[in-house]
C-alpha positions in Angstrom: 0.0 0.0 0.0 2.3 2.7 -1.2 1.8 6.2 -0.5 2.4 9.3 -2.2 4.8 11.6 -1.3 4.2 13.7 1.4 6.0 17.2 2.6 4.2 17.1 5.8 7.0 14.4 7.5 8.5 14.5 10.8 12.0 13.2 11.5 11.7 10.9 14.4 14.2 8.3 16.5 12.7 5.2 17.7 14.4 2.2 19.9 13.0 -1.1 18.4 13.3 -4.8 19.8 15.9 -6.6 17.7 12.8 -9.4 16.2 10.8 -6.1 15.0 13.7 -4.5 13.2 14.2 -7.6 11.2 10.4 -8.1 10.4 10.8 -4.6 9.2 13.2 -5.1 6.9 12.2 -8.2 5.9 9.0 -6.6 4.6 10.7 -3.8 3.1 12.7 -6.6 0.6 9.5 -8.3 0.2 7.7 -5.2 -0.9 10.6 -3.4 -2.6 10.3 -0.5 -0.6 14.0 2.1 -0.6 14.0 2.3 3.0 13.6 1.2 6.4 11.2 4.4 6.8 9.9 3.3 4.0 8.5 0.0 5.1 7.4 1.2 8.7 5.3 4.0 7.2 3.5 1.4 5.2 2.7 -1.2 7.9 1.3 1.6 9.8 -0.6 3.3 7.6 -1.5 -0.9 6.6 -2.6 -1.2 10.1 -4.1 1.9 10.3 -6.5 1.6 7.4 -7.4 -2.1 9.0 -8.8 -0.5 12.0 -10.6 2.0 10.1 -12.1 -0.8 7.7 -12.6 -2.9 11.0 -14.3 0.4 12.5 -16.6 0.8 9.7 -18.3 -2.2 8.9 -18.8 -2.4 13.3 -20.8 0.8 12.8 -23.0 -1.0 9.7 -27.0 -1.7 10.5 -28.0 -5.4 10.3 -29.6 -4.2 7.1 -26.5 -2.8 5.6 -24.5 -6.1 6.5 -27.3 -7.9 4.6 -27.2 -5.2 1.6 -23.1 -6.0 2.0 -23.0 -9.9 1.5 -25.8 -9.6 -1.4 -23.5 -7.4 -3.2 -20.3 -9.5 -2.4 -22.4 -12.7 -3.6 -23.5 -11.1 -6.5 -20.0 -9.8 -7.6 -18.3 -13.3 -6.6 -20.4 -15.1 -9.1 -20.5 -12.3 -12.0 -16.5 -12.9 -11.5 -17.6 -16.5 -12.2 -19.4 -16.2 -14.7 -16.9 -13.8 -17.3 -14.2 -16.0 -16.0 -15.5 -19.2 -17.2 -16.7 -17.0 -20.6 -13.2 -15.9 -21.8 
């Protein structure tokens, strides 16, 4: 989940356990991402969008969660169906 760009960064120093600071890198390989920055920025802002997602569909009505899964049904098999067509 790359970002754009943004002027609006803060320079900060941060004391990590040594197991996190591999994970990090090891994602930013993975993901070939230029930095170490890099890669943290986009687990959080991974982790933040998560909670966000996780935050909207706990505020959905029963009725919207019903409205949700007929959609999701509906697009599963129309991915089906062109799928098996071409």
């Amino acid at each position: 989940m790359r970002r754009a760009a943004t002027r609006n960064r803060a320079k900060v120093s941060a004391t990590l356990a040594p197991e996190l600071i591999k994970r990090v890198s090891q994602y930013q390989r993975e993901a070939g991402l230029a930095t170490f920055s890099a890669a943290l920025e986009d687990l959080l802002w991974r982790q933040l969008m998560a909670e966000r997602e996780k935050a909207y569909y706990l505020s959905m009505s029963a009725e919207e969660h019903t409205e949700q899964e007929a959609w999701a049904k509906f697009a599963t098999e129309q991915f089906f169906k062109v799928n098996q067509e071409g």
